[in-house]
C-alpha positions in Angstrom: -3.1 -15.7 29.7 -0.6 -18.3 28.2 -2.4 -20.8 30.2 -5.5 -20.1 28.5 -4.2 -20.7 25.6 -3.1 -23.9 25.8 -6.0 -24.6 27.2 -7.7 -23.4 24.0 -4.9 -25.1 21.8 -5.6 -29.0 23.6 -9.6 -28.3 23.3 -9.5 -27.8 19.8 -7.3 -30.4 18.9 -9.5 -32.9 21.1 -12.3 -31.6 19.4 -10.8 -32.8 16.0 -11.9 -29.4 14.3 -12.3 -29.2 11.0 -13.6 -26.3 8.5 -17.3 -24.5 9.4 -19.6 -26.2 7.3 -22.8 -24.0 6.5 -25.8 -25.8 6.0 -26.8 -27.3 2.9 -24.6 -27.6 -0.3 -21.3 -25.7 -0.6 -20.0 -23.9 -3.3 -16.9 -22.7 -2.9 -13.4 -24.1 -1.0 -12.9 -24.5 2.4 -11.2 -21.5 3.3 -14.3 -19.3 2.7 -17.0 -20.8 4.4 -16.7 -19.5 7.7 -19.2 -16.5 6.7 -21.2 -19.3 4.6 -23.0 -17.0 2.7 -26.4 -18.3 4.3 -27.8 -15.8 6.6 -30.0 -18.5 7.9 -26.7 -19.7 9.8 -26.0 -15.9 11.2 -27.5 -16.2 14.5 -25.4 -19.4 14.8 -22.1 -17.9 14.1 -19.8 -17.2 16.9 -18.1 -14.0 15.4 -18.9 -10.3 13.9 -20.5 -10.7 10.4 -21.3 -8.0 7.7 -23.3 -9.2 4.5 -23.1 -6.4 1.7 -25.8 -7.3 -1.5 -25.5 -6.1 -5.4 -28.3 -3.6 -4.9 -25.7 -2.0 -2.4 -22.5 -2.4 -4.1 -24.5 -0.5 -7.3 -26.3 1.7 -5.2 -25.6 4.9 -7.6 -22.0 5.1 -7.7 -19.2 4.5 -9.7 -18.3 1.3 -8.8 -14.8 1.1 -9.1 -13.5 1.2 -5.4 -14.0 -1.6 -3.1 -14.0 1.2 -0.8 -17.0 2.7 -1.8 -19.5 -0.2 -0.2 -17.4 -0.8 2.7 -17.8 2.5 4.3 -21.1 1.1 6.0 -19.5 -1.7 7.8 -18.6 -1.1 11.7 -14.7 -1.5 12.5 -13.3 -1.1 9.5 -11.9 1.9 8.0 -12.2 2.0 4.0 -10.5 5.0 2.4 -10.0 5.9 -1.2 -6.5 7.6 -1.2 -7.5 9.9 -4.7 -4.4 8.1 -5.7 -4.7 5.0 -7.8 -1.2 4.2 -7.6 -1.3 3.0 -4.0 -4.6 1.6 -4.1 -7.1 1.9 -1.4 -6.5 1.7 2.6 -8.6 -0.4 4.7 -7.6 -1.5 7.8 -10.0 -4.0 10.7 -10.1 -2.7 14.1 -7.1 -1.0 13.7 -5.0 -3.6 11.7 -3.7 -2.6 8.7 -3.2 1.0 8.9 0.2 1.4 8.6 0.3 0.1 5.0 1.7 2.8 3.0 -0.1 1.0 -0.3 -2.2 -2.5 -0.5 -3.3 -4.1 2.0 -2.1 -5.6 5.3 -3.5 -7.1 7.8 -7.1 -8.3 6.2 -7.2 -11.7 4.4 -9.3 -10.8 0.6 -10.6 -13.5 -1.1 -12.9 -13.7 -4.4 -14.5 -16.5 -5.3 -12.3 -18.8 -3.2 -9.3 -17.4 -4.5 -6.8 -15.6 -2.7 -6.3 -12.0 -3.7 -4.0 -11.4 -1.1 -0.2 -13.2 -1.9 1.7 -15.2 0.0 3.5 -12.4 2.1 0.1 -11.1 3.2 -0.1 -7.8 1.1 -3.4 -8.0 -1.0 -4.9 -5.9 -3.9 -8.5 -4.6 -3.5 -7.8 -3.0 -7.1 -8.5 -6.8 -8.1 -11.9 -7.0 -6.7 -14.6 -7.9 -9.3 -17.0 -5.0 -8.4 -19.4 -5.6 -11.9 -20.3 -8.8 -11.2 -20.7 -9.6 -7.3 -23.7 -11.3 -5.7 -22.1 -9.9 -2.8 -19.6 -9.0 -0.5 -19.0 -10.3 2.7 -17.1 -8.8 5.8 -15.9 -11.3 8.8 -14.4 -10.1 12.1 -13.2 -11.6 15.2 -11.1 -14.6 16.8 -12.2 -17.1 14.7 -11.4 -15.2 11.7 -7.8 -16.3 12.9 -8.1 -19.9 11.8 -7.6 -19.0 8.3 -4.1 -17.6 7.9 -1.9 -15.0 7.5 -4.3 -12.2 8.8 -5.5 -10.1 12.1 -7.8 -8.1 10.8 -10.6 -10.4 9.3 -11.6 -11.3 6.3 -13.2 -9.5 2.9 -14.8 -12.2 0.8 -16.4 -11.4 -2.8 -18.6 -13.7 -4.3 -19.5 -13.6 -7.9 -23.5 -14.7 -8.4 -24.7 -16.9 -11.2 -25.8 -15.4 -14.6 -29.3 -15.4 -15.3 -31.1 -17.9 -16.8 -31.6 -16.2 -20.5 -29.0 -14.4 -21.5 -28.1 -10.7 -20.5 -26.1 -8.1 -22.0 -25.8 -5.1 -19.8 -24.1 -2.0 -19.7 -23.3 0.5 -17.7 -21.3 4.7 -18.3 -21.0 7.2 -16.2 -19.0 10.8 -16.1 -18.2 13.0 -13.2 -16.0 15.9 -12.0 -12.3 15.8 -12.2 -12.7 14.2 -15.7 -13.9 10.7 -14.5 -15.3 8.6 -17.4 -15.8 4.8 -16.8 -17.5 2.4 -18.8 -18.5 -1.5 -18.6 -20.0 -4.0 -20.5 -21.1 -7.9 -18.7 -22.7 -11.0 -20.3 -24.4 -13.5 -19.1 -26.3 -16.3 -19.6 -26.9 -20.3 -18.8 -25.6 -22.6 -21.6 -26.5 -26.3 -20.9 -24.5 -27.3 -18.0 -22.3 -23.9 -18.5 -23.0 -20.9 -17.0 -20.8 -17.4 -18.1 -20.8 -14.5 -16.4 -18.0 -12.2 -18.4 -17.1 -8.0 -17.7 -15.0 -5.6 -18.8 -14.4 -1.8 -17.3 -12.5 1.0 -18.4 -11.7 3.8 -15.8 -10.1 7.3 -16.5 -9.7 10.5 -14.6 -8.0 13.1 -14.5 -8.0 12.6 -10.6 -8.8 15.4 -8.0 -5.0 16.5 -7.4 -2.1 17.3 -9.7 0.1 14.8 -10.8 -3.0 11.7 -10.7 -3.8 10.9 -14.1 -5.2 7.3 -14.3 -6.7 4.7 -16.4 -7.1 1.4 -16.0 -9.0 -1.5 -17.7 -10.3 -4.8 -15.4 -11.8 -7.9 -17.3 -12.8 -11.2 -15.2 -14.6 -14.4 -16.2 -16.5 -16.9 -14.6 -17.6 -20.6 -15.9 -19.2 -22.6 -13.8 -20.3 -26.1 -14.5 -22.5 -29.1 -13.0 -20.8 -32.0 -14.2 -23.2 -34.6 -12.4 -25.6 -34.8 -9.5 -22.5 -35.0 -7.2 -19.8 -32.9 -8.5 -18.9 -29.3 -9.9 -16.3 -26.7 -11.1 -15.8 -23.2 -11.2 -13.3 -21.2 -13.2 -12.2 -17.8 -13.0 -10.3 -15.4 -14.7 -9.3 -12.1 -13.8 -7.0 -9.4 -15.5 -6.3 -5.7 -14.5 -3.9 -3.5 -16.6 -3.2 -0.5 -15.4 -0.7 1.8 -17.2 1.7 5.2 -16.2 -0.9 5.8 -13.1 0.7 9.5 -12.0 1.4 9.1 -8.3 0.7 12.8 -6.5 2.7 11.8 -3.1 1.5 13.0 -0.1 1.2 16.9 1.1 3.0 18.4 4.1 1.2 20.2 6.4 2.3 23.5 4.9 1.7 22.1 1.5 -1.7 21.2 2.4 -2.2 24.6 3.7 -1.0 26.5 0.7 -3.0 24.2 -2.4 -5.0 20.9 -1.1 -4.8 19.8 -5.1 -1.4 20.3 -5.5 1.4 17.6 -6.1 5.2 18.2 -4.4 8.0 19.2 -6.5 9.3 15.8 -6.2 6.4 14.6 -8.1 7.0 16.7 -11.4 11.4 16.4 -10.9 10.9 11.9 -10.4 7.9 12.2 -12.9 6.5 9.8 -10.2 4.5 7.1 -11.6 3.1 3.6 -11.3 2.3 0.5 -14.2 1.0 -2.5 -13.0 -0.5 -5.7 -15.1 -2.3 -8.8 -12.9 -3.5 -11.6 -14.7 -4.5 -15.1 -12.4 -6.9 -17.8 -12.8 -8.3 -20.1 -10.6 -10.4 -23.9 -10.7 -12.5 -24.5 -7.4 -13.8 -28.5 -8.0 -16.1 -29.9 -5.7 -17.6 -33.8 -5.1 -20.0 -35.0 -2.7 -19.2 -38.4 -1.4 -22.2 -40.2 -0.8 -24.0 -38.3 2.0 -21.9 -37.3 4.4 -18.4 -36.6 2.5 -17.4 -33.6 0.7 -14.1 -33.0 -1.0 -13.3 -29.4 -2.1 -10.4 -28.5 -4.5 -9.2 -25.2 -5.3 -6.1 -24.1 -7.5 -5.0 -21.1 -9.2 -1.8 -19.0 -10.5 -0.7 -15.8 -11.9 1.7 -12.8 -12.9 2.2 -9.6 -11.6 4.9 -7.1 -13.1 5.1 -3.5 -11.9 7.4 -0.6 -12.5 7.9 2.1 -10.2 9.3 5.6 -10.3 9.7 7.1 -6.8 10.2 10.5 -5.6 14.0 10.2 -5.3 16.8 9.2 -7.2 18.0 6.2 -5.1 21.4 6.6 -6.5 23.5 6.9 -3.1 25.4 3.8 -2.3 22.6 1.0 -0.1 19.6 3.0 -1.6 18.4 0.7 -3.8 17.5 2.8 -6.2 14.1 5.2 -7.2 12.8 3.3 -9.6 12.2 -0.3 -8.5 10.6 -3.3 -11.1 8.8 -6.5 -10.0 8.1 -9.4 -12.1 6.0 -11.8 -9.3 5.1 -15.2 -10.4 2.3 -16.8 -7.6 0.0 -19.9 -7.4 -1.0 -22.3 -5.0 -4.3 -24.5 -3.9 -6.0 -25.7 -1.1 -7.6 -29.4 -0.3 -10.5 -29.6 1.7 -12.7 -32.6 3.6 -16.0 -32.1 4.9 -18.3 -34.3 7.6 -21.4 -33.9 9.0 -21.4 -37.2 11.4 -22.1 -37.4 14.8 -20.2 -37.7 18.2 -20.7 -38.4 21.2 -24.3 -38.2 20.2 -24.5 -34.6 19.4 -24.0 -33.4 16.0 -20.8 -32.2 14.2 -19.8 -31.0 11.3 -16.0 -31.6 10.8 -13.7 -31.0 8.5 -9.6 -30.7 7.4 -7.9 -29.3 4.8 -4.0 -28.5 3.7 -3.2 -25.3 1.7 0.5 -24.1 -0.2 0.8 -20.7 -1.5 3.9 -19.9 -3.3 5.3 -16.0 -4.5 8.6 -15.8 -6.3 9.4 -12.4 -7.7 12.5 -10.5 -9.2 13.3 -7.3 -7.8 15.2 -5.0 -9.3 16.3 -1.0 -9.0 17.7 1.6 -11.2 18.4 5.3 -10.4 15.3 7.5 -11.3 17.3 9.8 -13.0 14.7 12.4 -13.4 11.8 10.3 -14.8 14.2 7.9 -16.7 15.3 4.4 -15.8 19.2 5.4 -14.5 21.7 2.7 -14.0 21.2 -0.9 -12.0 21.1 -0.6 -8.1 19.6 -3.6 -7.4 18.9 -7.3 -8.5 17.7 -9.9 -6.7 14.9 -12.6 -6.6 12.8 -13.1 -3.6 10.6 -16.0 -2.6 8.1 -17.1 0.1 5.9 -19.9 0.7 3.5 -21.0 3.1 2.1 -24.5 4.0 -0.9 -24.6 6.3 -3.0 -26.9 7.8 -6.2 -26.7 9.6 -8.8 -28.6 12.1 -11.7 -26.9 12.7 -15.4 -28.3 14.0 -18.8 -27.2 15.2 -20.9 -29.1 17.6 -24.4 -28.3 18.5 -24.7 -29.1 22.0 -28.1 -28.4 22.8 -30.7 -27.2 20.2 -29.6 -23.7 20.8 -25.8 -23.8 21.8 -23.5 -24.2 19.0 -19.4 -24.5 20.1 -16.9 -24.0 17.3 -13.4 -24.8 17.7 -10.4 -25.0 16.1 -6.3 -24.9 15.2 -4.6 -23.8 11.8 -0.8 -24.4 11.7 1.3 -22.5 9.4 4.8 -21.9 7.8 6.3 -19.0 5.6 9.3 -19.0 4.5 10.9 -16.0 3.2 14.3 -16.4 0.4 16.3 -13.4 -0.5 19.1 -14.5 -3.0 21.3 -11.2 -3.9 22.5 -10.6 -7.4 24.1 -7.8 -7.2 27.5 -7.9 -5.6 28.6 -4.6 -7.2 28.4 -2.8 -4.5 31.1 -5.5 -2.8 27.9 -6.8 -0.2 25.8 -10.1 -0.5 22.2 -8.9 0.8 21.3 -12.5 0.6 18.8 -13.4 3.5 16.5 -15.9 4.9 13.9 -16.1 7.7 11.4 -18.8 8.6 8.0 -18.4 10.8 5.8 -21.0 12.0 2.9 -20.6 14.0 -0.1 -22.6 15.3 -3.2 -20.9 15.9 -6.3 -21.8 18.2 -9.7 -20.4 18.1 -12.9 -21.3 20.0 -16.6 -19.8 20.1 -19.6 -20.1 21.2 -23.1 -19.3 20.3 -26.4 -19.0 22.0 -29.7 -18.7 20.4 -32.0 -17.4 23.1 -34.8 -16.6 21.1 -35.2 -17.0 17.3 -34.6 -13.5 17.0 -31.3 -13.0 19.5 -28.3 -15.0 19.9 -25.4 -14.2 22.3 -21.8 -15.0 21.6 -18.4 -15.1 22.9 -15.1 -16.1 20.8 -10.9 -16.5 22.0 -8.2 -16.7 19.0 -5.0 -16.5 18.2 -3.3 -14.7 15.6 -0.1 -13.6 13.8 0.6 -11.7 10.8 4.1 -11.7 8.7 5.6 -8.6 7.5 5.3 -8.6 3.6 8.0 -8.6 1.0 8.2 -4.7 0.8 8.6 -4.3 4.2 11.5 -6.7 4.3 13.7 -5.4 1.9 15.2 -2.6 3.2 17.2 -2.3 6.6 18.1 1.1 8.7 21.6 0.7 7.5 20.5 0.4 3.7 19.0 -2.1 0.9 19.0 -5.7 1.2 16.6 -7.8 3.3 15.7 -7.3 6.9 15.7 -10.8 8.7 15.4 -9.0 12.5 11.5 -8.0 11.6 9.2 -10.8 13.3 5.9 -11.2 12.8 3.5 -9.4 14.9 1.3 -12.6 17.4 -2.6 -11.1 18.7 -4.6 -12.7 21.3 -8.1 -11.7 20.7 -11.2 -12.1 22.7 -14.9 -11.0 21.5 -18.5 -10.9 23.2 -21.4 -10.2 20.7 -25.2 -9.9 20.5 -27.2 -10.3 16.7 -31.0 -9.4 16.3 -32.9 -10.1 13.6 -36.6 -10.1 12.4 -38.4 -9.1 9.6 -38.2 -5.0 9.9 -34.3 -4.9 12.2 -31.7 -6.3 11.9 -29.3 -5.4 14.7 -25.2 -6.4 16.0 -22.9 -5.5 19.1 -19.6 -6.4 19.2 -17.1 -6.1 22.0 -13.8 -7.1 21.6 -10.2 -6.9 23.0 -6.9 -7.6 21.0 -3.5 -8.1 22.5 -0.5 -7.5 20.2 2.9 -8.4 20.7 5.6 -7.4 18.2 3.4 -5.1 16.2 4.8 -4.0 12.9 5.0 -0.1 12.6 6.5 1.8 9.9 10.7 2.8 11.8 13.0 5.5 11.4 13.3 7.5 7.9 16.2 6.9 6.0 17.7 10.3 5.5 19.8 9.4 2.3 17.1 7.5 0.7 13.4 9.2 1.8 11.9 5.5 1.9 10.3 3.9 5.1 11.7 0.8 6.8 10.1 -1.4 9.0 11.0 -2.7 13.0 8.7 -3.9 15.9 6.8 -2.1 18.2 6.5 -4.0 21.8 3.3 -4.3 22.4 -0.1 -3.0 22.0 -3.6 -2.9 22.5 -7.0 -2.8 21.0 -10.1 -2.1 22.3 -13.7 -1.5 20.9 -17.4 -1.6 20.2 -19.3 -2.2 17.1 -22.8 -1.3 16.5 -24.8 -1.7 13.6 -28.2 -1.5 13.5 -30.6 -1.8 10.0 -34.4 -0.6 10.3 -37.3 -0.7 7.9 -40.1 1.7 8.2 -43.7 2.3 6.7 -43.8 3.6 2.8 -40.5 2.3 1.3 -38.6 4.2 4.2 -35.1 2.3 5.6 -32.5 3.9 7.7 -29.1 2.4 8.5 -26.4 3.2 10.9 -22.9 2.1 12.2 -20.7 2.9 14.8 -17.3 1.9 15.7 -15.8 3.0 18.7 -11.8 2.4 18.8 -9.0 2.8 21.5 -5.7 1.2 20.2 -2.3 2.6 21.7 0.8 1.3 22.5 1.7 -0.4 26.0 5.7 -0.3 25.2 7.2 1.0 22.3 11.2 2.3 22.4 11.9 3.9 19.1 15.7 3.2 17.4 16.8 6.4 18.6 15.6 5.3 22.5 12.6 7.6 22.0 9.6 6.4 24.1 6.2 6.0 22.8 4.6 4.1 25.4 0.4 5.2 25.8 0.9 6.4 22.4 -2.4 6.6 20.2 -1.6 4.2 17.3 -1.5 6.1 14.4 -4.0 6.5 11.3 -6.2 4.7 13.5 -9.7 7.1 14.5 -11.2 6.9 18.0 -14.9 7.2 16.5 -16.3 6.5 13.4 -19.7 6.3 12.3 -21.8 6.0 8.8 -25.5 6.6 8.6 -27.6 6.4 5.9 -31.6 7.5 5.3 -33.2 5.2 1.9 -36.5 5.9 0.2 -37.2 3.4 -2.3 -40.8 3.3 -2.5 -42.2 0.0 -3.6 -43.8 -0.6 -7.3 -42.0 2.8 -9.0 -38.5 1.6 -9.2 -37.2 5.1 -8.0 -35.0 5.4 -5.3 -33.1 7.9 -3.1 -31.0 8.4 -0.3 -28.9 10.7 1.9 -25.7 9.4 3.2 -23.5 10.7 6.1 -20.2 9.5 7.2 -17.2 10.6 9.5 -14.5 10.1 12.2 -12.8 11.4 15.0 -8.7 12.6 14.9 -6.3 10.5 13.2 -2.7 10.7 14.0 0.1 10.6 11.3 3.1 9.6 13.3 3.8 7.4 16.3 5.0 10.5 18.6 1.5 11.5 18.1 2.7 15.6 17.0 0.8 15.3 13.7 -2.5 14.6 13.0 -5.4 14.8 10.9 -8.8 16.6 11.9 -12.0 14.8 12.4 -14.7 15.4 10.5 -18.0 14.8 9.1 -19.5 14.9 5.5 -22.7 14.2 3.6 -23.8 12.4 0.7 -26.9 12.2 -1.8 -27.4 9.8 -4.5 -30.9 8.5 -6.6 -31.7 6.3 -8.8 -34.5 4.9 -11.3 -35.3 1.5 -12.8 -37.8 1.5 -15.8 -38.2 -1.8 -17.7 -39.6 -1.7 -21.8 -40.2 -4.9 -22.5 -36.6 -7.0 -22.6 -34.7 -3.9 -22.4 -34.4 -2.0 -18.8 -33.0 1.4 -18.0 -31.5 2.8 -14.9 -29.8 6.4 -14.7 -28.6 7.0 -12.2 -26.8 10.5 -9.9 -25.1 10.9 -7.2 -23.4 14.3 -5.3 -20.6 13.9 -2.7 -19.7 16.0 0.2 -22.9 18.4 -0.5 -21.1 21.0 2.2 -17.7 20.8 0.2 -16.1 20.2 3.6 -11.9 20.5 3.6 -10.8 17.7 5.3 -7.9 14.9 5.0 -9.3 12.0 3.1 -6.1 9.2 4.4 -3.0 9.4 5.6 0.7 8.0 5.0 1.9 6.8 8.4 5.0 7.8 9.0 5.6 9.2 5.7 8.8 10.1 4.5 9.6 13.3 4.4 6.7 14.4 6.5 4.7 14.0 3.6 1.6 12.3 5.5 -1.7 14.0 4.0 -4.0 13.1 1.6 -6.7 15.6 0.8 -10.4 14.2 0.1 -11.9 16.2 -2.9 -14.9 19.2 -2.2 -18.1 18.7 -3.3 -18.3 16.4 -6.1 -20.9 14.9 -8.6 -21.5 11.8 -10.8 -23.9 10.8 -13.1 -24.4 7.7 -14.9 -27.1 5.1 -17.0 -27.5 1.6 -17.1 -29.0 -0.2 -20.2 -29.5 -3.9 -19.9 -31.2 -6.1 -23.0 -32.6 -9.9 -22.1 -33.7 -12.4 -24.5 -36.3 -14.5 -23.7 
């Protein structure tokens, strides 16, 4: 297997690869064109593919969880926790579930900027969900080739505003006290075109203890400056204030009150504030006919405060209530070819990226609720310089090889200010890898194209899961990062009524980051490395329309990922271990009526997924289950004015089941209960001037 790839490694550095280059003019960096946003390039692409359009992403809901539209995709696993202070939890084929909060594991991206930092722990809170074109969701080895990420990638893109300006808005209540409203503009302005949002969210949220609100704005400008050359800018801002934080249940807990919150929750007055503010240029100039030069920069601030569910005051503990002031920026510099060699056509390209995330850390006692005395100060830094080589040839009219190699370099700083405690926690550890990636696609008809992909990947554990050892706070320089070897097969249909994928695919993981032993005097997690592990699957999706404005949909991923060798700290073996939080099936089907003319539309939804374990040992667990939804909708237009209620009902059976779970949770706190039955209901006025 090493053998193979080195092989891979000298074939795409012969093949002097560059970035994919979808046809026709691009319009955002580098780093996001692998999907390409032009399906008329799908059956080209060597790799696992889900588009996700704005009717979708509306399609009667509430629209302010980026897991609420990317439930239908196969392999991945999108879960709102019903707890705003850890965001949602979405893990790819099995990467990524361990994160406690944030992401891990998946690369997001909007608009060409990174919403995931540095250390590779992104923030799907940040998506832009009122203003997408649409979403797209990229799996497989090639996904490798751009960074710090195993998973795949989730890529938003924001669509242009209309031609005439548009106001729109859009309200909607529901159960558990959920109120959220937004207002958008846009509109073309000369060469400028705005597209502008803003949201407000509140709930009461289904459990005890999960009060939330939070207010999102984002901006985009976009402007042709010439015939050859344009820029983008984009603004985003979340605030989100005092979000309660319920914890998780233990089984008995669970058993007793599904909405309740622990006793710790009430005692620690547990709670989360978080503000986000970044912006972002992407510039881009066509050089003549064959060169194109893509630039991309942005920056930002993050500061949160924390209260946990424990005091943190014993001596190493770093304290229960924790406070983050992040400063992050960084760009990318892309070149784009289309040339020929050897006679055959190529698109090449090259491009160097830095990322940068500095951030103070600090922690005070959480003396019931209040901020207690300092525990912890210190101010951590990473940054990552990356360069990739990446090229597609077109062999034959039909056969299409990409190929590539992206090499990069994080650094991680830990520089200990407080020496109170008579110990310097001060830390550093450096990780450099070079990742290879080859594919290739065959178009056997105009309808069906046949694939097969090899990769390389690695992901770095993120800040959080550095800074606290077994033994106590202070960073944790003996956690690597986890290195995958992936290998995919696929098949793609399309025609005018299907549109149909199959994916097979095989991951190899060595050094796999898993949540470790419990700290008994503290109650947080720390972090170590598994041995190694494996992933195994199929995806299926398949999309069908049928007579009188009938379209049914369905998805289904089928998983096995368990440990090959895993010794736990206390010599515990876990070897054929399940992996946990990870489901064997899962599956999401969906039946639409829209018939054509009326601008009514309706549809039943059904989702579900097989047992999910809580804990490496594989003793705890989650049922399966299965649960149904139903939503409608109406569009009625009066002139310049258009209005579109909208309803929707969720779990019509008002099933009981576990909606996520904390791996390894502290405590044995690893449930999350998914609400009963539920409802929402909403309208939608938009006014155009013409």
């Amino acid at each position: 297997m090493p053998r193979l790839y080195h092989t891979l490694s000298t074939a795409s550095l012969s093949l002097l690869s560059g970035l994919l280059h979808a046809a026709g003019p691009l319009s955002l960096p580098a780093q996001t064109i692998l999907g390409g946003g032009n399906d008329g390039r799908d059956l080209r692409l060597p790799l696992a593919r889900h588009t996700i359009d704005s009717e979708r992403i509306h399609a009667a809901n509430a629209g302010a969880n980026l897991s609420e539209p990317l439930q239908r995709v196969p392999g991945l696993v999108a879960l709102n926790r019903q707890n705003y202070a850890q965001d949602l939890q979405i893990s790819s084929r099995g990467f990524g579930a361990r994160s406690q909060f944030g992401v891990r594991g998946v690369r997001l991206v909007q608009d060409g900027i990174p919403l995931t930092m540095p250390d590779g722990q992104g923030q799907p809170a940040l998506f832009d969900l009122d203003g997408p074109q649409r979403i797209e969701v990229l799996r497989g080895p090639l996904t490798t080739l751009y960074g710090n990420a195993s998973g795949g990638i989730i890529q938003g893109y924001t669509g242009e505003a209309p031609f005439h300006p548009t106001l729109d808005t859009r309200t909607l209540i529901g159960s558990d006290g959920l109120w959220r409203s937004r207002l958008r503009y846009g509109g073309q302005h000369g060469d400028l075109n705005i597209s502008a949002n803003v949201s407000r969210l509140e709930t009461d949220g289904y459990r005890d203890h999960s009060e939330t609100r939070r207010d999102i704005a984002n901006l985009r400008l976009g402007w042709d400056l010439d015939d050859a050359s344009s820029l983008t800018l984009l603004i985003n801002s979340l605030h989100q204030p005092g979000t309660q934080d319920p914890l998780g249940l233990t089984r008995d807990q669970l058993r007793q009150d599904r909405r309740q919150a622990p006793p710790q929750t009430e005692t620690f007055d547990t709670r989360k504030s978080v503000t986000h503010n970044q912006a972002g240029i992407n510039y881009q100039r066509r050089l003549g006919n064959d060169d194109l030069l893509t630039l991309m920069v942005y920056g930002g601030e993050r500061d949160m405060q924390q209260f946990l569910g424990f005091s943190g005051g014993n001596p190493g503990a770093g304290g229960g209530v924790i406070e983050l002031d992040r400063r992050f920026g960084g760009g990318e510099l892309g070149w784009t070819r289309d040339t020929r060699l050897f006679d055959l056509p190529v698109s090449l390209a090259a491009g160097l990226a830095y990322n940068y995330q500095g951030e103070e850390r600090k922690g005070f006692v959480n003396a019931n609720g209040s901020k207690g005395r300092l525990m912890r100060d210190e101010f951590n830094a990473v940054d990552s310089q990356e360069a990739y080589l990446i090229s597609t040839w077109q062999l034959a009219p039909r056969w299409e090889l990409v190929a590539g190699l992206r090499h990069t370099r994080v650094e991680f700083d830990s520089d200990d200010d407080f020496l109170a405690d008579g110990q310097d926690d001060s830390g550093h550890t450096r990780s450099q890898r070079a990742n290879p990636a080859i594919g290739l696609n065959w178009n056997w008809t105009p309808q069906l194209s046949l694939y097969a992909a090899l990769g390389q990947g690695f992901e770095t554990p993120t800040f959080q899961e550095l800074a606290y050892r077994e033994d106590g706070a202070g960073m944790n320089p003996a956690l690597k990062p986890s290195v995958s070897r992936d290998g995919e097969l696929g098949l793609k249909w399309r025609d005018d009524q299907t549109r149909l994928d199959l994916a097979l695919f095989h991951s190899r993981v060595r050094d796999e980051i898993v949540t470790g032993p419990n700290q008994v005097f503290t109650g947080r997690s720390t972090y170590t490395n598994a041995g190694r592990s494996t992933r195994r699957g199929i995806e299926f999706s398949i999309e069908q329309d049928f007579a009188h404005g009938v379209s049914g949909y369905l998805a289904y991923t089928w998983l096995d990922a368990s440990y090959d060798s895993y010794e736990n700290a206390d010599g515990t073996r876990y070897d054929g271990n399940r992996l946990p939080g990870v489901p064997r099936h899962s599956a999401y089907a969906e039946l639409l009526w829209q018939p054509a003319g009326t601008g009514f539309h309706t549809a039943i939804e059904a989702q579900g997924m097989s047992r999910r374990y809580a804990t490496d040992d594989n003793l705890h667990s989650a049922s399966g289950y299965g649960v149904v939804h139903w939503r409608a909708g109406y569009r009625h237009q009066l002139g310049n004015l258009t209005l579109e209620p909208f309803a929707r009902l969720e779990n019509l059976t008002d099933r009981e089941y576990v909606g996520s779970l904390i791996v390894n949770g502290a405590g044995a706190r690893y449930y999350e209960p998914a609400p009963g039955r539920s409802w929402l209901a909403g309208l939608g006025v938009q006014y155009q001037w013409r």
